[in-house]
N, CA and C atoms as a LAMMPS dump frame, in Angstrom:
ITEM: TIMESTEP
0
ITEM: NUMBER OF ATOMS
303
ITEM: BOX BOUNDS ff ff ff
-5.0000000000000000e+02 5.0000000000000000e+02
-5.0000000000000000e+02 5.0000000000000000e+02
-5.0000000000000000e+02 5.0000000000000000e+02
ITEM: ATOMS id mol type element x y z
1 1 1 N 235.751 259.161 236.74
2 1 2 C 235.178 258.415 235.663
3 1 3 C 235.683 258.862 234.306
4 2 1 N 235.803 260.472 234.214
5 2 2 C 236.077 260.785 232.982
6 2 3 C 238.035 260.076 232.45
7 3 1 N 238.653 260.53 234.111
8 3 2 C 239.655 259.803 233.301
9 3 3 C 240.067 258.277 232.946
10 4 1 N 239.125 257.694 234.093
11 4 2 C 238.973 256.077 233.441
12 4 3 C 238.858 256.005 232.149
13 5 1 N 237.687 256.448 231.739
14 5 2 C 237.474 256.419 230.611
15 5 3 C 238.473 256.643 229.157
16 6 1 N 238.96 257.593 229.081
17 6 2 C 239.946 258.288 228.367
18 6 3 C 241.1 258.11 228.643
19 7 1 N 241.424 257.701 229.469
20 7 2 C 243.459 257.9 229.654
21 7 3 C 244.091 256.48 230.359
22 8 1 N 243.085 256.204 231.849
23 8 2 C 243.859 255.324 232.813
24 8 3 C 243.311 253.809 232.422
25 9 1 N 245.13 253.138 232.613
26 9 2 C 244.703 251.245 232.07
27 9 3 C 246.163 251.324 232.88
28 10 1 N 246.214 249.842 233.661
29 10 2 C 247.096 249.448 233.562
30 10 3 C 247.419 248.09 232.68
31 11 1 N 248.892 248.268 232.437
32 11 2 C 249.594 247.258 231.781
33 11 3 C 250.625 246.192 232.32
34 12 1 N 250.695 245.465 232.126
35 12 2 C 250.973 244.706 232.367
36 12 3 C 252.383 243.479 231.775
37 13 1 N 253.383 242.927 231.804
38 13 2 C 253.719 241.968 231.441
39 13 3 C 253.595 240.503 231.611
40 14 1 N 254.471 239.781 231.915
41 14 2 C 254.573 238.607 232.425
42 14 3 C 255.024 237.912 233.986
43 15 1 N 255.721 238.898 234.251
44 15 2 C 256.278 239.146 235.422
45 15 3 C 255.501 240.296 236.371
46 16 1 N 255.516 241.595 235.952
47 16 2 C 255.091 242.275 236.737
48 16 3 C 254.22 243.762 236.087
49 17 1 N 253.562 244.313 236.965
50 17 2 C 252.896 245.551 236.644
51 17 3 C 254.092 246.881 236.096
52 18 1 N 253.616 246.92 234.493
53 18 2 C 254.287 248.107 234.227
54 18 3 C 253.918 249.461 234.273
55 19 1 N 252.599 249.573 234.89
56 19 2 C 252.291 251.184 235.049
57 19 3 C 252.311 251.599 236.764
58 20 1 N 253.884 252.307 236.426
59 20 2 C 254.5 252.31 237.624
60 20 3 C 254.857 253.871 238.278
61 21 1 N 253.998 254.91 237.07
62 21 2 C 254.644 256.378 237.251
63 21 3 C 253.427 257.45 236.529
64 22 1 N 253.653 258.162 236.716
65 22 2 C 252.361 259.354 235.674
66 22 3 C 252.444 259.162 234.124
67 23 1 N 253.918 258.492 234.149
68 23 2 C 254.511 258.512 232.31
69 23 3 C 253.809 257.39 231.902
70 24 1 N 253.941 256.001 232.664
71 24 2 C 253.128 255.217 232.205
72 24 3 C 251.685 254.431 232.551
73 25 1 N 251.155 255.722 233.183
74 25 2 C 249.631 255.579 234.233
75 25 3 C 249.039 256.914 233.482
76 26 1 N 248.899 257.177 232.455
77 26 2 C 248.584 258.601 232.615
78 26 3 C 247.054 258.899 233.351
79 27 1 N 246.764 260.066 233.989
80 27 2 C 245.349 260.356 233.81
81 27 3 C 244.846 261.628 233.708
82 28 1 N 243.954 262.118 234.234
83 28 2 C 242.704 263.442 233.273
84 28 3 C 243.945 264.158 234.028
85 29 1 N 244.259 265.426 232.986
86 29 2 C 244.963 266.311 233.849
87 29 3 C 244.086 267.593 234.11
88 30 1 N 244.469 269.042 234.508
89 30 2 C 243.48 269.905 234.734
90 30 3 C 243.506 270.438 232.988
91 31 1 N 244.115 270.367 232.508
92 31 2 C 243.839 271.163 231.017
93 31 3 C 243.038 269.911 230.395
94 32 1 N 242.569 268.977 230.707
95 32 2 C 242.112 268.087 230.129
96 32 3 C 240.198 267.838 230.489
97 33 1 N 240.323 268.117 231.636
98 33 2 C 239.21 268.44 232.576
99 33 3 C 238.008 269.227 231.992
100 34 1 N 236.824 269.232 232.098
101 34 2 C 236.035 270.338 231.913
102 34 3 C 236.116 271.342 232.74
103 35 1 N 235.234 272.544 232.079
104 35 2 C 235.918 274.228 232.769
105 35 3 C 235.117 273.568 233.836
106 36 1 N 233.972 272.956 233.97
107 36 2 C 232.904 273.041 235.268
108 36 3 C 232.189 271.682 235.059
109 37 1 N 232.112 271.2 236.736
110 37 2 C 231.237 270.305 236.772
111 37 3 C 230.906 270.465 237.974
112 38 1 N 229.464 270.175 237.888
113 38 2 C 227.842 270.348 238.48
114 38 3 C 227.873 268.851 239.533
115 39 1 N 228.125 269.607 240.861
116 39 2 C 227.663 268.101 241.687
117 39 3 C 226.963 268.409 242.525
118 40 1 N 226.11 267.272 242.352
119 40 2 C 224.74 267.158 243.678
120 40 3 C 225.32 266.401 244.393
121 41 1 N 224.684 267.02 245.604
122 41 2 C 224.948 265.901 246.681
123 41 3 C 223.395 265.382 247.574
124 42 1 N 223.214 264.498 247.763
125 42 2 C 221.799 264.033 248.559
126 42 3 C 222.388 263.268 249.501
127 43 1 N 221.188 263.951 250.053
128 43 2 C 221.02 263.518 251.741
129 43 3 C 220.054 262.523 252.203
130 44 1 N 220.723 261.66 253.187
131 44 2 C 219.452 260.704 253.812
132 44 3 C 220.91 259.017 253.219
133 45 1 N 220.034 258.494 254.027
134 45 2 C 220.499 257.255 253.869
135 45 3 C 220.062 256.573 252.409
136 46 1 N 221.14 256.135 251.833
137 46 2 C 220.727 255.298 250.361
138 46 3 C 219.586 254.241 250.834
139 47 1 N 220.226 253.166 252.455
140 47 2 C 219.512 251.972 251.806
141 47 3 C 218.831 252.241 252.968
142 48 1 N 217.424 252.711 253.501
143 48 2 C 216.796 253.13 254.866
144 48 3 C 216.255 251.595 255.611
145 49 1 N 215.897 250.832 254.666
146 49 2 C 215.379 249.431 255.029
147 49 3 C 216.53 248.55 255.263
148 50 1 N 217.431 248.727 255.323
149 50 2 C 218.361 247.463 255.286
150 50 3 C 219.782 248.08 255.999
151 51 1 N 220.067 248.452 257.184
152 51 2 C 220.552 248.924 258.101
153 51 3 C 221.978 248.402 258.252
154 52 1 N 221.926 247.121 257.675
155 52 2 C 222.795 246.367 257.668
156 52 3 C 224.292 246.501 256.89
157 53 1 N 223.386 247.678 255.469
158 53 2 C 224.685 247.961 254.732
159 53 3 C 225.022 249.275 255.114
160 54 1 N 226.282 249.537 254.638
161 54 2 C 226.931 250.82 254.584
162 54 3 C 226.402 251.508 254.433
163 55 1 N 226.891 253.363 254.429
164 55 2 C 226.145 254.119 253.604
165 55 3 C 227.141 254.115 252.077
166 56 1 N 226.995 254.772 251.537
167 56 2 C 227.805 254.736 250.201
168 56 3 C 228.554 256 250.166
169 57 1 N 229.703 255.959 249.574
170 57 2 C 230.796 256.977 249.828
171 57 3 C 230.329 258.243 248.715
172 58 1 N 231.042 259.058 248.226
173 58 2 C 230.527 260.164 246.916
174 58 3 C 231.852 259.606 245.951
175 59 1 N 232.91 258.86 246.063
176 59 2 C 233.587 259.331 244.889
177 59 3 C 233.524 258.1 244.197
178 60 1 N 233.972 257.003 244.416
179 60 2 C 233.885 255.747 243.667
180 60 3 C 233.009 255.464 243.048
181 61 1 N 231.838 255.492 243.651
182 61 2 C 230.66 255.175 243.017
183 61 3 C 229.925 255.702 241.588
184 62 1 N 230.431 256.882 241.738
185 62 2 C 230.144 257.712 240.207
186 62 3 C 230.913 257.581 239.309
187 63 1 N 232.129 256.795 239.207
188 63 2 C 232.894 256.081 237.98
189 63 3 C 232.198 255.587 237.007
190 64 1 N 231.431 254.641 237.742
191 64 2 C 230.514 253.414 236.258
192 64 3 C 229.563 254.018 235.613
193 65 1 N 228.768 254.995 236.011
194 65 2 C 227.563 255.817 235.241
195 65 3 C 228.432 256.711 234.145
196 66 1 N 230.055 256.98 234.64
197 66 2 C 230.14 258.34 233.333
198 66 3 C 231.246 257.523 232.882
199 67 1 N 231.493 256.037 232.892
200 67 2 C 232.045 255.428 231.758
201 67 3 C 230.595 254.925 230.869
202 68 1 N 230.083 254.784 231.139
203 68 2 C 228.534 254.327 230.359
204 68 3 C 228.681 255.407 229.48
205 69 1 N 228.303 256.553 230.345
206 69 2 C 227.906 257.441 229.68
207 69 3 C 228.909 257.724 228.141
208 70 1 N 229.886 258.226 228.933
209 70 2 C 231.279 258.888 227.624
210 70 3 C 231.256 257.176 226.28
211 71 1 N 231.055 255.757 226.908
212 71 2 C 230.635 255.066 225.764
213 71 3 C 229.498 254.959 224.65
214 72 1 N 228.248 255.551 225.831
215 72 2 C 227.256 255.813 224.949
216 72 3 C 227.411 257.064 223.739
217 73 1 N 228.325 257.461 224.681
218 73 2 C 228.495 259.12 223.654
219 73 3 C 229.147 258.601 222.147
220 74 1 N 230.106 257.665 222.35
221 74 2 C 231.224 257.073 221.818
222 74 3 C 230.209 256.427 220.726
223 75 1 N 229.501 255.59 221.075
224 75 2 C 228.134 254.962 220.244
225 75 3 C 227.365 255.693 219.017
226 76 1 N 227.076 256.803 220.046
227 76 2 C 226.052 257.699 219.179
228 76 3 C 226.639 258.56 218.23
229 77 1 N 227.859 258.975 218.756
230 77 2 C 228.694 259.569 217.612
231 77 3 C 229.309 258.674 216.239
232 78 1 N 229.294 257.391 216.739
233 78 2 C 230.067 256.92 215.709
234 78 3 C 229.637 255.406 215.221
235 79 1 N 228.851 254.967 215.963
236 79 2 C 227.648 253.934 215.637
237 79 3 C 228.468 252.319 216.103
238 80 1 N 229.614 252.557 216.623
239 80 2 C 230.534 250.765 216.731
240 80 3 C 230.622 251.535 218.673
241 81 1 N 230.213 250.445 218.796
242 81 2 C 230.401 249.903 220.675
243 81 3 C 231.747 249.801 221.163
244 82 1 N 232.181 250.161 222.436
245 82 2 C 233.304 249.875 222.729
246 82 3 C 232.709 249.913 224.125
247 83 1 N 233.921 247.919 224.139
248 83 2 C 233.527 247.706 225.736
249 83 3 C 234.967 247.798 225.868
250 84 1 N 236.091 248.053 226.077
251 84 2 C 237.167 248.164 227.012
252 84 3 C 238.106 249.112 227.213
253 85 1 N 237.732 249.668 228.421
254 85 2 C 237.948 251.275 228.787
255 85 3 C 239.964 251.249 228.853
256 86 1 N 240.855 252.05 228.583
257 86 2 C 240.266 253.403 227.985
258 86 3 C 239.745 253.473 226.484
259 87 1 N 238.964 254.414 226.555
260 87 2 C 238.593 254.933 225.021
261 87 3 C 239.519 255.674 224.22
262 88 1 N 240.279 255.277 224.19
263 88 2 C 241.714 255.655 223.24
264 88 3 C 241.276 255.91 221.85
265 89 1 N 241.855 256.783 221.421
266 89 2 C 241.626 257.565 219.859
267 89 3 C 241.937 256.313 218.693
268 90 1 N 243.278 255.391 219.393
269 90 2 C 243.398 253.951 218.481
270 90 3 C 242.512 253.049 218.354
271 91 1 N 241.672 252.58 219.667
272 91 2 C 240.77 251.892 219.898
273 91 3 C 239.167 252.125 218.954
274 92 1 N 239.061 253.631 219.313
275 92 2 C 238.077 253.815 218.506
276 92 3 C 238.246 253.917 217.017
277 93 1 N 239.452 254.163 216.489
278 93 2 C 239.52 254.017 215.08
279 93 3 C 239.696 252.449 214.367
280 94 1 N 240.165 251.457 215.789
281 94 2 C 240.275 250.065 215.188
282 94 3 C 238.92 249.554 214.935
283 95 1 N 237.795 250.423 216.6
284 95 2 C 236.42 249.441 215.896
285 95 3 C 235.885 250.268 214.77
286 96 1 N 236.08 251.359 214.46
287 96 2 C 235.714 252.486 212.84
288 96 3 C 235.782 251.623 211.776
289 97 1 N 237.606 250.741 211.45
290 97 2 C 238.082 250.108 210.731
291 97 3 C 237.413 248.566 210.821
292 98 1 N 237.115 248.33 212.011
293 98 2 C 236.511 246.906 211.707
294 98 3 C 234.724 246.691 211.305
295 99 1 N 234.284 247.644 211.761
296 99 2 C 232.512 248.024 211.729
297 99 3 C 232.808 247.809 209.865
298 100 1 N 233.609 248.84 209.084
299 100 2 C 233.651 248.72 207.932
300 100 3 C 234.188 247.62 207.186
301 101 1 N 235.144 246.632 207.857
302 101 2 C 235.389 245.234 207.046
303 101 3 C 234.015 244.354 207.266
């Protein structure tokens, strides 16, 4: 999630997908990373009544809560919304520059 947030987009032309390598895909590297992160894990079935669905995996699923999150952060620090991930240092200075026109 964290590097969704911050680094990974693909791009695109007209023809075809240009993020084709680490150079132009970047994402979280380990110096980029926090020193530590705290994971729970729980046990038991998510959906106990409804048998029918899956259980739910651990990694995908925790993407969308800590892009929320790192936007809300993005919010509270700086008061202009940003809906389209990544949160690029340009991005946030274009909505800085537009909150103020």
């Amino acid at each position: 999630g964290i590097s969704r947030s911050l680094y990974e987009e693909v791009a695109f032309d007209a023809e075809k997908v240009l993020s084709r390598d680490w150079a132009t895909h970047p994402t979280l590297t380990h110096l980029d990373a926090p020193a530590q992160i705290d994971v729970v894990l729980v046990n038991g079935d998510p959906n106990p009544n409804r048998p029918d669905l899956p259980h739910y995996g651990a990694g995908e699923a925790s993407m969308k809560p800590v892009i929320a999150a790192v936007a809300n952060a993005i919010f509270d620090a700086t008061g202009v919304r940003l809906r389209r991930v990544p949160f690029r240092k340009e991005r946030v200075l274009a909505a800085l520059n537009a909150a103020k026109a």
